[in-house]
mmCIF file as Biopython writes it, N, C-alpha, C and O atoms, coordinates in Angstrom:
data_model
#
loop_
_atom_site.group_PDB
_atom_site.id
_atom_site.type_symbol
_atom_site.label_atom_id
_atom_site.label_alt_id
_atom_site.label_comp_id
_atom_site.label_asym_id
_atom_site.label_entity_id
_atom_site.label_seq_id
_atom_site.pdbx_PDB_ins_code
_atom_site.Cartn_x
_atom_site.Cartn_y
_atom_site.Cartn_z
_atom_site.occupancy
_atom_site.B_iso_or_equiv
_atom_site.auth_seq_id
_atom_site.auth_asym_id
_atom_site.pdbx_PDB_model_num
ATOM 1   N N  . UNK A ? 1  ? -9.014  84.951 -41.706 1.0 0.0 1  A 1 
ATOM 2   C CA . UNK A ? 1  ? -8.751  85.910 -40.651 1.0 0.0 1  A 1 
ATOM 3   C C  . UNK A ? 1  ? -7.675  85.341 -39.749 1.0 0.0 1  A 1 
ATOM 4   O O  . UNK A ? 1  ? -7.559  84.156 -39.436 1.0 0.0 1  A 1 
ATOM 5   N N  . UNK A ? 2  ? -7.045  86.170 -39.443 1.0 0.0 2  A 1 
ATOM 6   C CA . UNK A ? 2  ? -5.745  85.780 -38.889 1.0 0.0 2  A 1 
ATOM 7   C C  . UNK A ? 2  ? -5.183  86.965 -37.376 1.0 0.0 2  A 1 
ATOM 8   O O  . UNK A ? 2  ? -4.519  88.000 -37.339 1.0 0.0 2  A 1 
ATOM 9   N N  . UNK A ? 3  ? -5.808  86.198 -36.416 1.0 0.0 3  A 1 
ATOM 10  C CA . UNK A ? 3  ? -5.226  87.299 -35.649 1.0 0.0 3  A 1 
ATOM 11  C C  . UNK A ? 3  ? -4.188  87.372 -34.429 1.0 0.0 3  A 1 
ATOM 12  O O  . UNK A ? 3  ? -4.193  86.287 -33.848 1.0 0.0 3  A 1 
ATOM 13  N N  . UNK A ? 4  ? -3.379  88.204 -33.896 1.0 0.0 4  A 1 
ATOM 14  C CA . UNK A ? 4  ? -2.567  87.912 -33.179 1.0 0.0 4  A 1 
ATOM 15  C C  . UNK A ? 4  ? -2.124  89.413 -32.028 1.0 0.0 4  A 1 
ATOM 16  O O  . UNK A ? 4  ? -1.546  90.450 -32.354 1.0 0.0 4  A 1 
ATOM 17  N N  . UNK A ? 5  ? -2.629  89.024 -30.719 1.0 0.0 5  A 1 
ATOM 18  C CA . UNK A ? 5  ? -2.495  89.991 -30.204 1.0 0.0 5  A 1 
ATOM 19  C C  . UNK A ? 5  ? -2.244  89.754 -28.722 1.0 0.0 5  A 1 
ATOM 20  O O  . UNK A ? 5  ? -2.963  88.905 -28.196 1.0 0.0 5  A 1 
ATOM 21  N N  . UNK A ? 6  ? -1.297  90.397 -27.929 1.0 0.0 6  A 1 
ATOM 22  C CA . UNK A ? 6  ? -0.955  90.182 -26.409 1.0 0.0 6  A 1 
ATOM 23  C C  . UNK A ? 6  ? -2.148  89.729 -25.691 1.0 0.0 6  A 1 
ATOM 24  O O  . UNK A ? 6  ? -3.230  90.177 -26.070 1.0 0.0 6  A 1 
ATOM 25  N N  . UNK A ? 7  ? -2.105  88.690 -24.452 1.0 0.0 7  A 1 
ATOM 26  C CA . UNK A ? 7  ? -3.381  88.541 -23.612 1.0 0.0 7  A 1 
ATOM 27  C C  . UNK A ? 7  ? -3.900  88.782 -23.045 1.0 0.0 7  A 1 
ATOM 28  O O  . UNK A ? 7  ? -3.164  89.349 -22.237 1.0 0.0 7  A 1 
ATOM 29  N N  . UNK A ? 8  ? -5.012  88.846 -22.630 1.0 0.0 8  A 1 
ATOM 30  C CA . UNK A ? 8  ? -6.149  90.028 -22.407 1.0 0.0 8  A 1 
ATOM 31  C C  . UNK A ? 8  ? -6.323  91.026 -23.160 1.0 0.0 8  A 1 
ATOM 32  O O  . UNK A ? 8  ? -6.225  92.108 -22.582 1.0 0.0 8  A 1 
ATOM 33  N N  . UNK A ? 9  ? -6.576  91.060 -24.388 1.0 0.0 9  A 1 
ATOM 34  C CA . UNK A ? 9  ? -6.990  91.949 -25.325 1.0 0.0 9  A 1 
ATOM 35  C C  . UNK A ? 9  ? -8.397  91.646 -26.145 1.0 0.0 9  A 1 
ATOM 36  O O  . UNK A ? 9  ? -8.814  92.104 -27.208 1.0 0.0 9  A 1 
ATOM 37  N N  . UNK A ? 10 ? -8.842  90.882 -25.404 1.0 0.0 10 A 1 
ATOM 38  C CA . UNK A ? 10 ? -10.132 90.322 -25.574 1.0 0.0 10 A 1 
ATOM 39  C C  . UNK A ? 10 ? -10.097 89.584 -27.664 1.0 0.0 10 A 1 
ATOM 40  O O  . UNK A ? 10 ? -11.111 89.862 -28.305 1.0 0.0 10 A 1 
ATOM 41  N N  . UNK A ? 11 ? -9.076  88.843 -28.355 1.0 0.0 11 A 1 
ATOM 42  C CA . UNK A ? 11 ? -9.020  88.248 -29.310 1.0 0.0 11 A 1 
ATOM 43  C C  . UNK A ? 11 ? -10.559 87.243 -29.443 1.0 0.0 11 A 1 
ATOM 44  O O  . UNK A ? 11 ? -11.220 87.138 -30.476 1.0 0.0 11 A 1 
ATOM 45  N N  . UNK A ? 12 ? -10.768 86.806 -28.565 1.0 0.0 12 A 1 
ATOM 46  C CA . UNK A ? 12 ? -11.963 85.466 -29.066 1.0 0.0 12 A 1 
ATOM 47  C C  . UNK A ? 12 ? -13.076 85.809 -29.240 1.0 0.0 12 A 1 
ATOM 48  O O  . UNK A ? 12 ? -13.761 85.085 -29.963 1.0 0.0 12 A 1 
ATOM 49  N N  . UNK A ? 13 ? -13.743 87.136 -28.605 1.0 0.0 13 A 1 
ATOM 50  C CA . UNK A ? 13 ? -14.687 88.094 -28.934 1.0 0.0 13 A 1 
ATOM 51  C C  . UNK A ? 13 ? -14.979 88.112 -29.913 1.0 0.0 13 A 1 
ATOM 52  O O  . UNK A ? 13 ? -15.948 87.585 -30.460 1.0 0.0 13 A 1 
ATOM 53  N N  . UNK A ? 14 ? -13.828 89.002 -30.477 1.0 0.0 14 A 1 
ATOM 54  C CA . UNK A ? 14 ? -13.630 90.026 -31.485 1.0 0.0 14 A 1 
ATOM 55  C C  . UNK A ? 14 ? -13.466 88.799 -32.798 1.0 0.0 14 A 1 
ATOM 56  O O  . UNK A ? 14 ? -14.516 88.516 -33.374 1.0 0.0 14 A 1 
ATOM 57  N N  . UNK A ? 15 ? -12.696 88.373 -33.076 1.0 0.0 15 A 1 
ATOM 58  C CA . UNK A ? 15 ? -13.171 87.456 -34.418 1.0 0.0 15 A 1 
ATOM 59  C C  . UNK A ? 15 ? -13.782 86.102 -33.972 1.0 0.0 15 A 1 
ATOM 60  O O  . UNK A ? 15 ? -13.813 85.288 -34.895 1.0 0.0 15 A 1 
ATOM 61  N N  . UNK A ? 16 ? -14.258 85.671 -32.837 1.0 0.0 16 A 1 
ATOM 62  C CA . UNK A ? 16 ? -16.276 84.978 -32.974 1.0 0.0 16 A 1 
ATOM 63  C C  . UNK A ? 16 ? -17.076 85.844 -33.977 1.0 0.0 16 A 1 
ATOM 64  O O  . UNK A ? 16 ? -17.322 85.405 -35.101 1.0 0.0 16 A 1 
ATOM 65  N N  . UNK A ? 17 ? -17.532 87.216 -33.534 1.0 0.0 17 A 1 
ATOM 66  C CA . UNK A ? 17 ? -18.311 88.599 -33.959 1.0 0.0 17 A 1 
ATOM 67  C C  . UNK A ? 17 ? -18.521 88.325 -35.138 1.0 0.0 17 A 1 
ATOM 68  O O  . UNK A ? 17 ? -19.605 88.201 -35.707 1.0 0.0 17 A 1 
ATOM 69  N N  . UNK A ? 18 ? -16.612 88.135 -35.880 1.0 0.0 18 A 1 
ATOM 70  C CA . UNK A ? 18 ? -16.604 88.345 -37.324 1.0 0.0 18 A 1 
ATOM 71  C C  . UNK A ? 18 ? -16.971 87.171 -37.967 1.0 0.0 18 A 1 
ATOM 72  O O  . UNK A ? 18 ? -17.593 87.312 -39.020 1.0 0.0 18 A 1 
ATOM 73  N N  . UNK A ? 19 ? -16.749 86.127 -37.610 1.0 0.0 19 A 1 
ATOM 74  C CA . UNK A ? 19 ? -17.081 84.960 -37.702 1.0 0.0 19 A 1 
ATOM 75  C C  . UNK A ? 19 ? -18.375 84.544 -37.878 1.0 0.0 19 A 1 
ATOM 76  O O  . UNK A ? 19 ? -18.612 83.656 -38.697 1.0 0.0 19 A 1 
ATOM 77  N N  . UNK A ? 20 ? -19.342 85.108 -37.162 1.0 0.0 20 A 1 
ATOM 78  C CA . UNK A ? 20 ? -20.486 84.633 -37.035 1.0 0.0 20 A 1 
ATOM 79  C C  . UNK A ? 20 ? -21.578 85.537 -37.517 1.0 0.0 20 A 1 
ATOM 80  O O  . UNK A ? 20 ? -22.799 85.435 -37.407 1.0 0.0 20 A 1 
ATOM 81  N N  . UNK A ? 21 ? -20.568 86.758 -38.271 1.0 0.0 21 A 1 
ATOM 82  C CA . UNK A ? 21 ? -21.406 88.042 -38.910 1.0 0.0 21 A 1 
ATOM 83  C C  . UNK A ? 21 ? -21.236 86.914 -40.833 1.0 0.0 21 A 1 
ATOM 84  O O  . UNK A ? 21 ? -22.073 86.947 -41.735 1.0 0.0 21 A 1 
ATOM 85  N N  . UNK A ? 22 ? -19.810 86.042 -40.831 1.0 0.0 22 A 1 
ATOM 86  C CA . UNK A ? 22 ? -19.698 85.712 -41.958 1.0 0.0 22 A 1 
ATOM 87  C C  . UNK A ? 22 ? -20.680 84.375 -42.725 1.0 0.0 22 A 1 
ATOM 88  O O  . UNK A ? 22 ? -20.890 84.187 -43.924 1.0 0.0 22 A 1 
ATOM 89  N N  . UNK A ? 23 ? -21.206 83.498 -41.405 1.0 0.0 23 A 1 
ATOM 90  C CA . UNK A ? 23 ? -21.660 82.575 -41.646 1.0 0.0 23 A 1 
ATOM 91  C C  . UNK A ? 23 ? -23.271 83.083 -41.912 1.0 0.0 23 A 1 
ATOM 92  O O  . UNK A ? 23 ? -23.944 83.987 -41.416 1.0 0.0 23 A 1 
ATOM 93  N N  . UNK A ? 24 ? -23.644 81.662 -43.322 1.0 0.0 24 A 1 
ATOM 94  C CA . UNK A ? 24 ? -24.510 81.954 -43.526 1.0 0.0 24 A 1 
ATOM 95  C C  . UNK A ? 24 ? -25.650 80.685 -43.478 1.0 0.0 24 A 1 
ATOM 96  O O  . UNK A ? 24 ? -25.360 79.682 -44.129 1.0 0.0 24 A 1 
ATOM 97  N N  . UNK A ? 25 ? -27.076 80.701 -42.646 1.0 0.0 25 A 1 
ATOM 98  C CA . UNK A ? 25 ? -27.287 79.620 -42.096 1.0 0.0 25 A 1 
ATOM 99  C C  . UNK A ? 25 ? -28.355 79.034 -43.331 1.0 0.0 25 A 1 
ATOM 100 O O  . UNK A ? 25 ? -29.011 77.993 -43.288 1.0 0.0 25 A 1 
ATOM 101 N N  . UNK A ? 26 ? -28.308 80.011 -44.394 1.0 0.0 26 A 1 
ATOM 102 C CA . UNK A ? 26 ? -28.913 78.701 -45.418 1.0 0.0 26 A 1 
ATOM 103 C C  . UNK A ? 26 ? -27.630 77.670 -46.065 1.0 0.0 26 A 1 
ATOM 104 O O  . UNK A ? 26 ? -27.923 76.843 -46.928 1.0 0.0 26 A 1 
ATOM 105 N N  . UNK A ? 27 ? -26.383 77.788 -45.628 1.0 0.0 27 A 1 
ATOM 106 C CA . UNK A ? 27 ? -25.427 76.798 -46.087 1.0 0.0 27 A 1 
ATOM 107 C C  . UNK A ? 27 ? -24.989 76.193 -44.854 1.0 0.0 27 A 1 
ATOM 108 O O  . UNK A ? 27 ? -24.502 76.623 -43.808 1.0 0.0 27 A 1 
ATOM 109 N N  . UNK A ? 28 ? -25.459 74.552 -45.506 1.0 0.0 28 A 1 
ATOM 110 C CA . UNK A ? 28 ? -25.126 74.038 -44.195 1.0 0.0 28 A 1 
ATOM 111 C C  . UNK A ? 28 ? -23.907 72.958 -44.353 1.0 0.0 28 A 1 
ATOM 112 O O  . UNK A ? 28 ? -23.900 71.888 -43.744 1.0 0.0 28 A 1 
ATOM 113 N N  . UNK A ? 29 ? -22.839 73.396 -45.284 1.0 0.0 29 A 1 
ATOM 114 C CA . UNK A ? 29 ? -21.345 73.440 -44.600 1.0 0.0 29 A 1 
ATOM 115 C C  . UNK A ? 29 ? -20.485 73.883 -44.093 1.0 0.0 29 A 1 
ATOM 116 O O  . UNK A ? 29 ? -20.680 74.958 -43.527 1.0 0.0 29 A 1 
ATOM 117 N N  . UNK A ? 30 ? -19.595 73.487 -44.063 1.0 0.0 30 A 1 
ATOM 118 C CA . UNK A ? 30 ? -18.937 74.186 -42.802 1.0 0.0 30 A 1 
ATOM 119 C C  . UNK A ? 30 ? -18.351 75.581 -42.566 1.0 0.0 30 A 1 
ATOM 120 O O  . UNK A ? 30 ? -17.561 75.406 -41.639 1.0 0.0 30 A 1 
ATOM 121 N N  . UNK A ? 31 ? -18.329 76.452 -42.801 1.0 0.0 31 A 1 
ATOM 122 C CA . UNK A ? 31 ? -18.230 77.698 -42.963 1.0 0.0 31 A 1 
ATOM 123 C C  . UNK A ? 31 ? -17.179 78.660 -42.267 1.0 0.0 31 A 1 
ATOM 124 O O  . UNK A ? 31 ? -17.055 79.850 -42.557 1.0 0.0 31 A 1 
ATOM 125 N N  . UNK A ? 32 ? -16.458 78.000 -41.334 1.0 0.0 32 A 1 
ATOM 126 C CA . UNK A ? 32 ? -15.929 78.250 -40.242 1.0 0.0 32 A 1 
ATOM 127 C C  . UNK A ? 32 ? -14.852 77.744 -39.279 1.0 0.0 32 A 1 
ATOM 128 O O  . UNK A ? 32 ? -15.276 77.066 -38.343 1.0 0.0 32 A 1 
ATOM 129 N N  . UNK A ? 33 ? -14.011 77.879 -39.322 1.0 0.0 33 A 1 
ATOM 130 C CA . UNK A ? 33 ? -12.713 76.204 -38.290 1.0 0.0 33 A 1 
ATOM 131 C C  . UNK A ? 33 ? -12.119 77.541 -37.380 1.0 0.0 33 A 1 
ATOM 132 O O  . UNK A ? 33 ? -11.779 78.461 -38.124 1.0 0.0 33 A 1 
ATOM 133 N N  . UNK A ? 34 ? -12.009 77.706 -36.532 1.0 0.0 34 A 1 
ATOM 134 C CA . UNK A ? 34 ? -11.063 78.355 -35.233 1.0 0.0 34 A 1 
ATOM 135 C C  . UNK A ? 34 ? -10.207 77.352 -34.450 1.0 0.0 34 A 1 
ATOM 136 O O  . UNK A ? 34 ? -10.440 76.405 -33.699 1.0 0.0 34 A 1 
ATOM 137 N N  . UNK A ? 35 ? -9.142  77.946 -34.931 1.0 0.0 35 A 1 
ATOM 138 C CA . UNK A ? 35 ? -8.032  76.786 -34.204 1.0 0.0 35 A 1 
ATOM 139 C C  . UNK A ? 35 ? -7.774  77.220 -32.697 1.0 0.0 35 A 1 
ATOM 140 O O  . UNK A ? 35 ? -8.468  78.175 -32.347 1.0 0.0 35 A 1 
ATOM 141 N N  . UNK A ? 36 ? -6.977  76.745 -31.810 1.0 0.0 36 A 1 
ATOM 142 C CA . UNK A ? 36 ? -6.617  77.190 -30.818 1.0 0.0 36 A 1 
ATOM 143 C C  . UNK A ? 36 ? -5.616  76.779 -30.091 1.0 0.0 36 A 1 
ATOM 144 O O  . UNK A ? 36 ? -5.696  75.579 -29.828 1.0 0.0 36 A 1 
ATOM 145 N N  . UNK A ? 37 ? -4.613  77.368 -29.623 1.0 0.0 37 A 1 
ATOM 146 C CA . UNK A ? 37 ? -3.485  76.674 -29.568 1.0 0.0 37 A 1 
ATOM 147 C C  . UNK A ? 37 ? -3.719  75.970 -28.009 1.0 0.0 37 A 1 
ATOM 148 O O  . UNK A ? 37 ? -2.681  75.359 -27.755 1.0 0.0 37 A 1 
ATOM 149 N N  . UNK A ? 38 ? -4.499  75.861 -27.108 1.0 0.0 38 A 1 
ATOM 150 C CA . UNK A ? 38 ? -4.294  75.132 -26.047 1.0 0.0 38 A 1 
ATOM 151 C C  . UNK A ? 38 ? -6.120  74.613 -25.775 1.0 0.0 38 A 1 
ATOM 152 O O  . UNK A ? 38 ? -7.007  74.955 -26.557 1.0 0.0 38 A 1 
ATOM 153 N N  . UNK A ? 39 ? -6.242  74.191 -25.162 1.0 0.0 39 A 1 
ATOM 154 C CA . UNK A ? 39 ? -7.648  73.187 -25.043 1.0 0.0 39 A 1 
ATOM 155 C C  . UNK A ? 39 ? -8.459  74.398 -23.700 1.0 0.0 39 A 1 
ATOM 156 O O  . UNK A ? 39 ? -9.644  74.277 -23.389 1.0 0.0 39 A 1 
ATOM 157 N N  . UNK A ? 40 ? -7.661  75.333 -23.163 1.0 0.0 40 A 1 
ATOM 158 C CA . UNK A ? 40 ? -8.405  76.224 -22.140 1.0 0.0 40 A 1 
ATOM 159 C C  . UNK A ? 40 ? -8.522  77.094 -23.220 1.0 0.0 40 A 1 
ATOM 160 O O  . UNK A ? 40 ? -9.566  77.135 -23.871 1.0 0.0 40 A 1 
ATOM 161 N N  . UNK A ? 41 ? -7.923  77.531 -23.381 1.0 0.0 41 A 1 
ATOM 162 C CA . UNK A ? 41 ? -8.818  78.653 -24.767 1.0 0.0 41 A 1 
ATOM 163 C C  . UNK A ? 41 ? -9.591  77.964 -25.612 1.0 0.0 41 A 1 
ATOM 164 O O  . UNK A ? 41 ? -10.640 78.603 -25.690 1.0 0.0 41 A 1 
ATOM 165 N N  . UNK A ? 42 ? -9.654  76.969 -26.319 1.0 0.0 42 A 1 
ATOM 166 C CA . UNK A ? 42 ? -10.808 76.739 -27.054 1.0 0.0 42 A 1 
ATOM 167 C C  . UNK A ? 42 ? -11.969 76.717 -26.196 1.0 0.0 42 A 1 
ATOM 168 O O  . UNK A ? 42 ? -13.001 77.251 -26.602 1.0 0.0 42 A 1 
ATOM 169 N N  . UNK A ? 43 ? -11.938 76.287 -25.312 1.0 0.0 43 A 1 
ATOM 170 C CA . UNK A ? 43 ? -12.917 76.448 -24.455 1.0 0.0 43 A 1 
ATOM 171 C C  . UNK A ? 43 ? -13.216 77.732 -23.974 1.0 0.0 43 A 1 
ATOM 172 O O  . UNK A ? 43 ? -14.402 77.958 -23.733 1.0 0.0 43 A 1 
ATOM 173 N N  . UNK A ? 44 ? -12.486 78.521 -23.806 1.0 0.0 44 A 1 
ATOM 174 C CA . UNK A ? 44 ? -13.087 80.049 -24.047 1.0 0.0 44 A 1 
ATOM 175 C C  . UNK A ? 44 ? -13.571 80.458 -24.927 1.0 0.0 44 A 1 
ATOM 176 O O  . UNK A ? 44 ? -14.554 81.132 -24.619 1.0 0.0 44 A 1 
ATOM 177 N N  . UNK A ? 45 ? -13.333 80.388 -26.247 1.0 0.0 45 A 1 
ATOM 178 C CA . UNK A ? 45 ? -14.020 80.768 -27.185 1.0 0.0 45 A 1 
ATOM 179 C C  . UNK A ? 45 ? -15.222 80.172 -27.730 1.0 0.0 45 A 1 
ATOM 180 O O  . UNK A ? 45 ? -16.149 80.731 -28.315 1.0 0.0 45 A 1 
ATOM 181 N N  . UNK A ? 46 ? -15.052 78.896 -27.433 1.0 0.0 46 A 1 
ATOM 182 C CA . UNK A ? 46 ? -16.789 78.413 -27.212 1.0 0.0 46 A 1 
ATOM 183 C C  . UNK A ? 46 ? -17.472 78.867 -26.234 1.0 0.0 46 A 1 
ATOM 184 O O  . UNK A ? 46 ? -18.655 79.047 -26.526 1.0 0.0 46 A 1 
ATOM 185 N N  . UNK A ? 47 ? -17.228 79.083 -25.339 1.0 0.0 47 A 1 
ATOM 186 C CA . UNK A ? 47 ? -18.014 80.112 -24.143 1.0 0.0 47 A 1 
ATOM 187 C C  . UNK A ? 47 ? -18.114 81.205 -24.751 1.0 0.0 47 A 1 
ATOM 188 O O  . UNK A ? 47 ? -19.233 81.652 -24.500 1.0 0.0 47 A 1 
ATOM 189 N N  . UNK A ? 48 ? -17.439 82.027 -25.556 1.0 0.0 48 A 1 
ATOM 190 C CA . UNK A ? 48 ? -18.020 83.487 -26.010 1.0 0.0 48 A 1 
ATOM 191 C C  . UNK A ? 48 ? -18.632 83.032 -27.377 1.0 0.0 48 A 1 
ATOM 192 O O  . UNK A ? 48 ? -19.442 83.798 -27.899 1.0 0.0 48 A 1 
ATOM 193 N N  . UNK A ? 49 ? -18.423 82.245 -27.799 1.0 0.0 49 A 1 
ATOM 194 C CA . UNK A ? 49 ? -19.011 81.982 -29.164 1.0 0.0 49 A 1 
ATOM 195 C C  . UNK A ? 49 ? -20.890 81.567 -28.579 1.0 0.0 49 A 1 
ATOM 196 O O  . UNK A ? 49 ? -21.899 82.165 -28.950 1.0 0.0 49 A 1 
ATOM 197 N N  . UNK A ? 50 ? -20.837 80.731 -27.890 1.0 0.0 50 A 1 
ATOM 198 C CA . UNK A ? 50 ? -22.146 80.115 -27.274 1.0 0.0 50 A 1 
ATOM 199 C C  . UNK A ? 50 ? -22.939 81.494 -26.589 1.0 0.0 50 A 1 
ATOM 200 O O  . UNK A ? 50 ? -24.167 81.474 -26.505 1.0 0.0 50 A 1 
ATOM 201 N N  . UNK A ? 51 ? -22.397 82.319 -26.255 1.0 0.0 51 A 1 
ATOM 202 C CA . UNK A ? 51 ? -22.616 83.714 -24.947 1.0 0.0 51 A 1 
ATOM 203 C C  . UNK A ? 51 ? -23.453 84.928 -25.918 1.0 0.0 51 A 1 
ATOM 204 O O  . UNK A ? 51 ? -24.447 85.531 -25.513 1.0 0.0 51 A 1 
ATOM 205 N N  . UNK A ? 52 ? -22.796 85.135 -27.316 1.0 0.0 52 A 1 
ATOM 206 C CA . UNK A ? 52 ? -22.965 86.134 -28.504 1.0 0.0 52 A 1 
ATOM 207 C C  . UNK A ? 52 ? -24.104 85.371 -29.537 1.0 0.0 52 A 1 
ATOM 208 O O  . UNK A ? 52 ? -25.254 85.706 -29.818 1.0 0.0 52 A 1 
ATOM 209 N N  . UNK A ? 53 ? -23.271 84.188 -29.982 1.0 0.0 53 A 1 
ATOM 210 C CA . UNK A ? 53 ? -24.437 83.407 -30.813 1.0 0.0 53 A 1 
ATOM 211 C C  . UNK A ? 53 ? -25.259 82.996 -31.200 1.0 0.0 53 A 1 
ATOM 212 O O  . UNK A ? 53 ? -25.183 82.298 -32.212 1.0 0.0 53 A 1 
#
């Protein structure tokens, strides 16, 4: 998944959602990598990832 969209368009939401609709918790490797291009957004998206999850 690959996404790319102006800011404030709520992006980290929206594929966490998909992300965490894909993982499956009888496999316990890794299933999942979200990159982020600056260290305040990853940290947003662990806040919505942690918030939904």
């Amino acid at each position: 998944l690959i996404v790319k969209a102006k800011s404030g368009t709520g992006k980290p939401a929206v594929f966490s959602v998909i992300a965490l609709e894909m993982i499956d918790l009888a496999n316990t490797s890794v299933q999942a990598i979200i990159l982020a291009p600056t260290r305040e957004i990853a940290i947003q998206i662990s806040e919505v990832i942690k918030a939904i999850g």
